[in-house]
N, C-alpha and C positions, 0 to 999 in steps of 0.2 A: 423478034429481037428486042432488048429490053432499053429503052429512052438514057441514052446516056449521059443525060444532060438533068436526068431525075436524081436529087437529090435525096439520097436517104437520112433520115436522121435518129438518132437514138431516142428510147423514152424517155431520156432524160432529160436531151434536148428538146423534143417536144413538151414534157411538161411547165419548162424555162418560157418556153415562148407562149404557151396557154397564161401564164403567171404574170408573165411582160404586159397583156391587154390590160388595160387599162377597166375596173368598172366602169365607166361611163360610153365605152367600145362596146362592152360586153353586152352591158342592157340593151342597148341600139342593136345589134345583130339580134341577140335574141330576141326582140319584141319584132324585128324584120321576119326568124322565121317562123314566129306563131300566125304572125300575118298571114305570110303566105302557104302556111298548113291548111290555114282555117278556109282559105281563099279557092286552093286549088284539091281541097278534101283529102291533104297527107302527102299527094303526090310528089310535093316541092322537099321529099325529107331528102337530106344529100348526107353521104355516108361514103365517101373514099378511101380507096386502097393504094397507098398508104394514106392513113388520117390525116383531117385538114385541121387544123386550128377553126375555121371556119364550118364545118360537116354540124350538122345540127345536134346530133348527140354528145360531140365535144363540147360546144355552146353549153347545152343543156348541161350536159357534169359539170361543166368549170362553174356555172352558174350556183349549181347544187350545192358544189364544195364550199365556195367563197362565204353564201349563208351558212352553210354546219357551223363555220370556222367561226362567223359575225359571233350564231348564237352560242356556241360553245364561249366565246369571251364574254360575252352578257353576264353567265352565271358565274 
C-alpha cells in the first residue's frame, strides 16, 4: 500500500527547490558525497525513487548546470 503521507511533487516543483539551495548548500553536500564515495568505494551513491534534492546525481547535475550557466555568462 503506498505511504500516504508521501508527498509527490512535480518537475517543476522539483526543479524550484534544486534552484532554492543556495551555492554554498550546494558545494557542502557535494563535497560530503565525493567524500563519502571515495570513503566507502561508490557504495554511499543514494539515488531515490521518487528523487531527493539530496540523491547524489541530483547534487551532481544541479552542480553541473549552475557552472554551464557561470561559464556560459563569462563569454
Amino acid at each position: 500500500m503506498a505511504n500516504k503521507n508521501l508527498e509527490i511533487m512535480t518537475a517543476i516543483e522539483f526543479k524550484k527547490k534544486q534552484e532554492a539551495m543556495t551555492n554554498d548548500v550546494l558545494i557542502m553536500l557535494a563535497e560530503k558525497q565525493i567524500q563519502a564515495l571515495a570513503k566507502t568505494g561508490g557504495r554511499s551513491h543514494k539515488m531515490c525513487v521518487p528523487p531527493e534534492v539530496t540523491d547524489t546525481d541530483m547534487l551532481f547535475s544541479e552542480l553541473l548546470n549552475r557552472f554551464k550557466s557561470a561559464l556560459a555568462n563569462e563569454r
